[in-house]
N, C-alpha and C positions, 0 to 999 in steps of 0.2 A: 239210746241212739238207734235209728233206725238203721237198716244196712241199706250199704253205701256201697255200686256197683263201682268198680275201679278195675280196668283193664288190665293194665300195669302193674297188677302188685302181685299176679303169677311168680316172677322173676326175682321179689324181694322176699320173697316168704321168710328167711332167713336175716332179712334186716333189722329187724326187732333185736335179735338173739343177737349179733355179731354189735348192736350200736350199747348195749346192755354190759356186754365184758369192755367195750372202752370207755365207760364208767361217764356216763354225760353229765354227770353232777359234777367232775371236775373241771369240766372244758369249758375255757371264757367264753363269755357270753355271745361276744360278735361271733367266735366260732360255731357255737351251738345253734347261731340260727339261721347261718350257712351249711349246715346239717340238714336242718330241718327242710331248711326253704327245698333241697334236692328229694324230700321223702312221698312216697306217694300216699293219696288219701287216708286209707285206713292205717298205714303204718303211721302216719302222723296221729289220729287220732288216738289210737293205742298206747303210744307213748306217752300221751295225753292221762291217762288212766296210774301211771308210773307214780306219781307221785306229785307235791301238791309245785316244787319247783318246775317241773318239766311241764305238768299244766300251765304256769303262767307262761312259762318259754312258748309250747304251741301256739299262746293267744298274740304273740307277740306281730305288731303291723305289716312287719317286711314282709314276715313269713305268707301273710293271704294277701297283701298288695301283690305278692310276684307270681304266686297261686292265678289271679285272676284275672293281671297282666298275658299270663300266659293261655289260659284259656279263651281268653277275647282274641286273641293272636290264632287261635287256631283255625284252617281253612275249611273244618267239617260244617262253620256256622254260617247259613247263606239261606237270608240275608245277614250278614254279622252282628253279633251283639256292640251293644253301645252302653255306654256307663252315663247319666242324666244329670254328672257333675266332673269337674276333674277329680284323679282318682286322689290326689293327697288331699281331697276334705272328706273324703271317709277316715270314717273312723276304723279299727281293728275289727271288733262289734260285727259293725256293717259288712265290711269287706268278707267275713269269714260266712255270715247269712247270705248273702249274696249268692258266693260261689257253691257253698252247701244248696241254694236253691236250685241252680243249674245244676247241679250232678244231678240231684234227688229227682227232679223233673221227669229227668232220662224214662228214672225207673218208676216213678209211681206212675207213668202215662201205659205203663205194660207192666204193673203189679197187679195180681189178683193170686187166691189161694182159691181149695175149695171149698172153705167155711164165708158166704154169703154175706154174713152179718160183718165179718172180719174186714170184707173187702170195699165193703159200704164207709168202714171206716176209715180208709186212705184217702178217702175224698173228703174236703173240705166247702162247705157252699152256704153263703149269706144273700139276703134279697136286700133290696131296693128299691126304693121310688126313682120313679123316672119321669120328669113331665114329656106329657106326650099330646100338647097343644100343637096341631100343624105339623108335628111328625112327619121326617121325609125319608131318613137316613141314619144310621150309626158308624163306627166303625170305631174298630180297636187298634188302637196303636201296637208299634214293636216293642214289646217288654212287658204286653200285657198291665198295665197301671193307670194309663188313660184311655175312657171309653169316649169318643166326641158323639154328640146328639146333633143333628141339623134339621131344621125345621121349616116349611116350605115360605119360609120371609126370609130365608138367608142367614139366619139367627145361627148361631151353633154354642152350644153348652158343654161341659168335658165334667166327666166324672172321676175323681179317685178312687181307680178302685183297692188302694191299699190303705186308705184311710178304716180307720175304726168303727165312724159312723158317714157313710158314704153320701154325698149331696152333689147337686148340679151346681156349677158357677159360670155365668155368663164367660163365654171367651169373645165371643164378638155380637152386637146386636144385631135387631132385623135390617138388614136391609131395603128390603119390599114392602108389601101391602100384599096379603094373602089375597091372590086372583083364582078364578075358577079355573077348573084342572091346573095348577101351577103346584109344580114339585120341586124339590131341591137334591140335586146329585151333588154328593162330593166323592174321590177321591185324594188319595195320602202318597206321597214319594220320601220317603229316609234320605235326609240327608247324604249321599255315600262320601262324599270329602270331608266331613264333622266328624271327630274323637268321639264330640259327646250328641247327646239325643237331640237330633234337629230335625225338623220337618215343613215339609210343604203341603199347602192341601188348596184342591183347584173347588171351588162348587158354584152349580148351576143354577141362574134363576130364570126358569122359565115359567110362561105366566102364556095368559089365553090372550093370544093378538102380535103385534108387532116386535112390540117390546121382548129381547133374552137376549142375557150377555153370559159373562164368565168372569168370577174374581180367582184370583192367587192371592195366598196368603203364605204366610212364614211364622210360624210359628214355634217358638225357643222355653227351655225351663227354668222357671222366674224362681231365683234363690232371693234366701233375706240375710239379713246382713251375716250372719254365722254358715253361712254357704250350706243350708237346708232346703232342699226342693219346697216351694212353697203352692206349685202352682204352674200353671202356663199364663203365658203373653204371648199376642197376635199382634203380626204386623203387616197392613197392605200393603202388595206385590204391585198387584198390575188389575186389570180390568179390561172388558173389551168387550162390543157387542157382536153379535153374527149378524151376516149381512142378508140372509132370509129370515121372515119368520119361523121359527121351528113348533110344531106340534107338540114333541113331546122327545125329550132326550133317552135313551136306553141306556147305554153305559158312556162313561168317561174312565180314562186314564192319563196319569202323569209319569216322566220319569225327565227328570234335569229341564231344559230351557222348554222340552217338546209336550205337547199335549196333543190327545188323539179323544176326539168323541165320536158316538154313532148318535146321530138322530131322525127323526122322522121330518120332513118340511114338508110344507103346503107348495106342490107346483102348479102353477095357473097352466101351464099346457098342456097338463096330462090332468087336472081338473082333481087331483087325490092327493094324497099322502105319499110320498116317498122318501124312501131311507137310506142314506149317505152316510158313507166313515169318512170322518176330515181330521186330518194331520197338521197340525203348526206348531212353530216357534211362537210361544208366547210372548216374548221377551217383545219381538218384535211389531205384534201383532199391539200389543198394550200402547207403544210408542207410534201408530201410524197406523188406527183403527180404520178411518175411513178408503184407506188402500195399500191395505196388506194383502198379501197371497197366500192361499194355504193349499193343501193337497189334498183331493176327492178320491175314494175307493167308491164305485157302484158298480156292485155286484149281487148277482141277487142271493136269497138265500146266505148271506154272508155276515160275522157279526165280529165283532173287535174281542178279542181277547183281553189284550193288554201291548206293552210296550216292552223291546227289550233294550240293553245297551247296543251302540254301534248303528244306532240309524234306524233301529229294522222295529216291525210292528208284526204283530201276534193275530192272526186271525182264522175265524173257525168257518165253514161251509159244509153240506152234504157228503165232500170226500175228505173232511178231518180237516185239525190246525195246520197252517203253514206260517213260514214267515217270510220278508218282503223286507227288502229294502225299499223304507217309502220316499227315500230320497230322488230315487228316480222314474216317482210319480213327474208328470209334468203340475206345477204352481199356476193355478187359477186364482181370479179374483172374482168369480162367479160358480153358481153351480151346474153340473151337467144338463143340457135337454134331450142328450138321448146316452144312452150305455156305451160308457167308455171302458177297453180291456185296461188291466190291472197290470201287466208286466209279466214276467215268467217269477218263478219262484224261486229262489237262489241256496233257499239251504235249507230247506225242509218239505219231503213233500209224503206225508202220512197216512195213506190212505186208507188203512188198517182200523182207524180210529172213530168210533159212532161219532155221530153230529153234537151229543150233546156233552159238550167237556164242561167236568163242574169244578177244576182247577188248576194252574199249573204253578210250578216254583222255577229258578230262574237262577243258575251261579255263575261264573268267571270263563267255566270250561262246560258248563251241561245243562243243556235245556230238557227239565222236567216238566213232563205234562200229566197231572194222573184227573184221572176221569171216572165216571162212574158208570155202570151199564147194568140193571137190574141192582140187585143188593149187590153186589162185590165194585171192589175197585182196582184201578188196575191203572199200571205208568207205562209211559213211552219218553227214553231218553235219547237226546241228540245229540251226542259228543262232537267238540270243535264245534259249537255253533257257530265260531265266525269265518267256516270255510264257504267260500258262495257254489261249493258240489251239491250236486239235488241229491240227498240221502233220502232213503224208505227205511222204518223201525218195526218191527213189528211190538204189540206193547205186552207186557210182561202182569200178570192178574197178581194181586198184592195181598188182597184179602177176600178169602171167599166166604163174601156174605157175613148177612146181618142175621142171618137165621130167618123166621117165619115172621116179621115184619115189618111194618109199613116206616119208610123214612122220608122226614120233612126236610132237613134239609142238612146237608155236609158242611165240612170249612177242612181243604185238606193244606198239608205244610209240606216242606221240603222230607221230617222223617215220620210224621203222626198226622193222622185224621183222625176226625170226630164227626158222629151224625146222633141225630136227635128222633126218634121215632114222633109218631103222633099220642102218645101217650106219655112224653113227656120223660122218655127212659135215653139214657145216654151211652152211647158206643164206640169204646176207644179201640185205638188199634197201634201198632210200631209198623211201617213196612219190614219186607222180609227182608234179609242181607244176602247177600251172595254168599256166604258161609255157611247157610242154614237151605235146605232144600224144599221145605214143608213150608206151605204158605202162613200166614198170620192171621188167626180168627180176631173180630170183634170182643171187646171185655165191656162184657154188660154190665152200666150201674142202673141202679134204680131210681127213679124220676126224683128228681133232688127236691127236699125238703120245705125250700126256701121257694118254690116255683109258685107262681100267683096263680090258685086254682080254677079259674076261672079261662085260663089261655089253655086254646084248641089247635092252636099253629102257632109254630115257633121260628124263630130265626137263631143261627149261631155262629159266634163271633170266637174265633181262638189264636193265640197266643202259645207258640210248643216251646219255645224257649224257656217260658216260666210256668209252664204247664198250666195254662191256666183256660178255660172256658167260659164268654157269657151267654145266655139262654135267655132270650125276652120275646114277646108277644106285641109287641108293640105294632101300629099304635093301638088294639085293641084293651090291651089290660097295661097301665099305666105303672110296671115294675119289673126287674129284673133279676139274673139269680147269677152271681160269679162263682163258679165253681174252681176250686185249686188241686191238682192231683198231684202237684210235688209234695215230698212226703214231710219236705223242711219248709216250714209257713215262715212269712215275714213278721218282725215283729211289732 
């Protein structure tokens, strides 16, 4: 068994020894596993070791049903974990891997030693084929196990990635006819009212001329009769077209009824391209296409972040992220012909921050922004974001540096980022704690095993819940590489 970092078991050290003189082999069984269910990690496991009855007693279901009851309960996980069935059709088994996976996560995403060879073997990493006809998009789900492909027809495909031997399966067909320059964007919102894994996902079909709209989808985890994940199922939401032609979309986001895109349209008065963030309700927009109203940001220099709760929209410009309540945009049913001001800024105004944010995370009480500037990274956090006071942060450097080079491309989380050099080498990190004064270096691995030789540029996809990492080249090299750093693999 690998070690298992446990907070809490400072205070018990002596538990072992004092649950030993009150002799657990005599104490009935519901008792013993009201014992157990209060013991923490390692001191459970240890007892474990005791003999061949207290072993079956550890393995027993209450004991890691309440185990993982309570660690999903806890407010450190944001965005929160979610279980991808109700939790009594897991089995003991299951339940006990699970929550071994989260602990070990913690710590294999910041294990290394200084034998080299040693540390290469904390990682875990397998490839795959990926088709990559029409290629537009990926994205990884929360819990790291489905990866969705979409592809510029609309088509999207999901990958398991905890299957054995990993394959693509249709989750929804093309919708389009591959047009010149037409690409497909999607974004993913979590469920947050669902117990179990639920999600929505908004994507784009733009295509060269008139024609671009926007579907919603819902998509749920399709069990078979014995209540085993078998798969995903898609369900159409809604649909809508936009009322200009659009050139070409940059980003979209989703978060509950609202949807926020930036895109570029063609304006016949200004004879070019111009670029507009639009804010709606989609619910309503799907029901009453041809005159619904949404809300325009043009500003220049200025691009969508993302979405937060409470109204308010995420956006980045030359003097750093702020956010906005876009509710008190005025609602058009056309788009601007000359530059409309934006509002004043009601609860963030950062000006501390370079132009180029390459992530932020998002909880109940703190808006996290971490960014990138040269090789290091570094956060800015805005406590009470839902006061509409104009606060200034100044942001706080989290890792300094990747050492002497070049990186393609980040994916950071609420406690870990990851970046990918051009050479194919991967660099973890933990942020630092306010407990700890000395910053947090990069933990270099070596260009995984499994990576298609042939990819020059990479993209990366991560999951810190379950420690898990993808690495693909796509659409250039038709394959992927899932890398696992928890130290406890699924079975």
């Amino acid at each position: 068994m690998l070690p298992l970092d446990d907070t809490n078991l400072a205070p018990q050290q002596n538990r072992i020894a004092i649950l030993s003189s009150l002799k657990l082999t005599t104490i009935p069984p519901e008792l013993l596993t009201e014992v157990l269910k209060n013991l923490p990690l390692k001191a459970l496991l240890r007892v474990r070791k005791v003999c061949k009855y207290l072993s079956a007693a550890t393995r027993t279901r209450a004991v890691w049903a309440l185990l993982v009851t309570r660690y999903l309960a806890k407010p450190r996980h944001s965005p929160r974990l979610r279980l991808e069935r109700p939790i009594d059709t897991y089995t003991s088994e299951e339940l006990e891997n699970l929550f071994l996976l989260w602990t070990s996560a913690r710590i294999g995403w910041s294990y290394f030693t200084d034998n080299e060879e040693k540390d290469e073997q904390t990682a875990f990493d397998r490839g795959f084929p990926v088709q990559t006809d029409e290629y537009s998009s990926a994205h990884l789900i929360q819990g790291g196990r489905w990866m969705l492909v979409a592809t510029r027809t609309g088509a999207v495909t999901y990958y398991d990635l905890d299957a054995e031997i990993i394959t693509g399966t249709e989750l929804i067909p093309p919708q389009t006819k591959v047009q010149r320059f037409s690409r497909t964007r999607m974004c993913v919102d979590v469920d947050a009212d669902s117990p179990m894994l639920s999600f929505r996902f908004a994507s784009s079909l733009i295509g060269h001329g008139p024609s671009a709209s926007i579907q919603l989808w819902q998509v749920d985890i399709k069990l078979d009769d014995a209540q085993r994940t078998i798969g995903l199922t898609a369900t159409h939401l809604a649909s809508f077209p936009l009322p200009l032609p659009m050139m070409t979309l940059l980003e979209m986001h989703l978060l509950g009824p609202t949807i926020a895109f930036e895109g570029m349209y063609y304006c016949a008065e200004y004879g070019r391209g111009e670029i507009y963030i639009s804010v709606m309700d989609w619910q309503r927009a799907s029901k009453n296409p041809p005159d619904y109203a949404w809300r325009i940001i043009d500003q220049q220099n200025c691009y969508c972040v993302g979405l937060l709760p409470g109204n308010k929209i995420l956006l980045n410009n030359m003097r750093g992220p702020k956010a906005y309540d876009w509710t008190r945009l005025e609602a058009k049913k056309a788009m601007p012909t000359q530059p409309a001001p934006i509002g004043r800024a009601i609860e963030a105004n950062l000006d501390d921050i370079p132009q180029h944010t390459r992530g932020w995370c998002f909880d109940e009480d703190t808006s996290q922004f971490i960014y990138s500037e040269g090789r290091s990274l570094y956060r800015v956090v805005v406590k009470d974001a839902h006061s509409e006071s104009l606060v200034s942060h100044s942001p706080v450097q989290l890792v300094d540096g990747y050492g002497e080079y070049q990186i393609d491309a980040h994916a950071v989380g609420r406690k870990c980022a990851a970046a990918v050099t051009v050479d194919g080498e991967v660099w973890l990190t933990r942020y630092a704690l306010k407990k700890y004064l000395e910053l947090f270096y990069g933990i270099r691995k070596k260009r995984p095993s499994s990576l298609h030789p042939s990819v020059y540029r990479y993209d990366i996809l991560m999951d810190e819940a379950s420690g898990r990492i993808v690495l693909h080249g796509l659409p250039e090299a038709p394959w992927a590489s899932v890398i696992d750093f928890a130290l406890v693999r699924k079975p």
